[in-house]
C-alpha positions in Angstrom: 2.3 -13.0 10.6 -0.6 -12.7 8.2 0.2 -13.5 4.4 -0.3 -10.4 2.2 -2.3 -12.7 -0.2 -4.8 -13.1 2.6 -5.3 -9.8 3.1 -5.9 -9.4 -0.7 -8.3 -12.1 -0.5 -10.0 -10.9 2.6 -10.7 -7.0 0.2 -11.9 -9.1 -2.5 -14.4 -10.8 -0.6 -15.3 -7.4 1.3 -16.0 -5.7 -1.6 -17.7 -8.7 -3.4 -19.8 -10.0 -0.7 -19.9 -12.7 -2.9 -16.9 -15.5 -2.4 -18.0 -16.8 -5.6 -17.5 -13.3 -7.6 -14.5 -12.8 -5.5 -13.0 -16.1 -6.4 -13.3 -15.2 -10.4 -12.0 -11.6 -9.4 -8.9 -13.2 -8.2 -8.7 -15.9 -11.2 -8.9 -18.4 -8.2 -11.1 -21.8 -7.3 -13.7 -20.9 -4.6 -13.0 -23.7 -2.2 -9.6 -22.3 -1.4 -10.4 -19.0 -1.4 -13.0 -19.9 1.4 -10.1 -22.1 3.5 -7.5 -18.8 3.2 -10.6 -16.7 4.7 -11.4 -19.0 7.3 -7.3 -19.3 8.0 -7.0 -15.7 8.2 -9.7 -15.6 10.6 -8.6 -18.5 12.9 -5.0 -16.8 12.7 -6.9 -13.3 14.0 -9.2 -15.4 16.6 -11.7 -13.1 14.9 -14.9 -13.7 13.0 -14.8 -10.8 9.5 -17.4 -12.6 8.1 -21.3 -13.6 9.1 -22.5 -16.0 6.4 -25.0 -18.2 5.4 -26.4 -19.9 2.4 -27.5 -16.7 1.0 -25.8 -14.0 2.4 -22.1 -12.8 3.3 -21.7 -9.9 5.3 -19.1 -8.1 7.2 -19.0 -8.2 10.8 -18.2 -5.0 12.8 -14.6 -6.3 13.0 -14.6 -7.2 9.4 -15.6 -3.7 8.2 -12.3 -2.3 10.3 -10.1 -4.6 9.1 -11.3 -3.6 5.2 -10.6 -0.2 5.9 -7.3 -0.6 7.7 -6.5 -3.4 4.9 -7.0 -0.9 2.0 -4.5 1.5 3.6 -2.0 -1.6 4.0 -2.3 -2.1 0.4 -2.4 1.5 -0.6 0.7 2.1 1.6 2.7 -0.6 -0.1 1.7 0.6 -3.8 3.1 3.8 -2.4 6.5 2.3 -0.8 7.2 0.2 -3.9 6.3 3.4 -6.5 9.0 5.2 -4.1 11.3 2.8 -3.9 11.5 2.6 -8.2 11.9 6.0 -7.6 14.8 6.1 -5.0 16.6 3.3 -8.0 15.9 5.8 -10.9 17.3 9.2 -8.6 13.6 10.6 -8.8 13.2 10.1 -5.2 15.6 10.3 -1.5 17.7 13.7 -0.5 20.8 15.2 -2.0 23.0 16.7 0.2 25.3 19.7 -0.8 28.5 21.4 1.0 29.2 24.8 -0.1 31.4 28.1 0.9 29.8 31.3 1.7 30.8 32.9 -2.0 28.7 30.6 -4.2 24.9 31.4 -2.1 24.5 35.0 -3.7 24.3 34.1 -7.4 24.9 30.4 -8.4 23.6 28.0 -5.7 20.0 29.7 -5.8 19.6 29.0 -9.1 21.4 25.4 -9.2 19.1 25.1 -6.6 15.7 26.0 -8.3 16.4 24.2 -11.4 16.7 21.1 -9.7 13.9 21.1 -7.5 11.7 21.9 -10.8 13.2 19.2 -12.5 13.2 16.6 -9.0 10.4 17.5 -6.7 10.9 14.6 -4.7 14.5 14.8 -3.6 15.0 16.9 -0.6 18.1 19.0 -0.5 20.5 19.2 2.2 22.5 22.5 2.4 25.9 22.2 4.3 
């Protein structure tokens, strides 16, 4: 399984170009930065990166993974907001049982109030 801190790498050094730049962007030494790039590749069997001593550039495989990285990252800054959420009762479903005589008058408006209030809770009527 790939490290998540290679894959943070790896957008660094996409978006830099630069391993240099990218290695200050991460508050990291260059030299390692280059062996988790070169791990990450050898762990894929595939080659993100054409360099030389002027220039690094993304390979065709290199600009997919970026793009499919960024989700992976923007997907887990999403699970982990949610999941805060889901702790503080912002976020998840509330299920509620109720008898006929209460849905004319009181539930409808229990009901509105609390979706106003918690947008992301999904309620369950039973």
């Amino acid at each position: 399984m790939i490290e998540f801190r290679r894959i943070l790498y790896f957008i660094a050094v996409a978006e830099e170009l630069n391993f240099t730049k990218a290695a200050e962007r991460l508050k990291i030494s260059q030299p390692p930065l280059s062996q988790q790039i070169k791990i990450l590749e050898k762990e894929m069997n595939v080659t993100l990166f054409n360099r030389n001593k002027r220039v690094v550039e993304l390979t065709e495989a290199g600009k997919y993974f970026l793009e499919k990285a960024k989700n992976i990252v923007q997907n887990l800054e999403l699970v982990y907001e949610e999941t805060k959420q889901i702790e503080g009762g912002k976020f998840g479903k509330l299920s509620i049982g109720f008898t006929g005589s209460v849905t004319y008058d009181l539930l409808p408006k229990l009901i509105q109030t609390y979706q106003q209030a918690n947008p992301k809770i999904n309620i369950i009527l039973t």
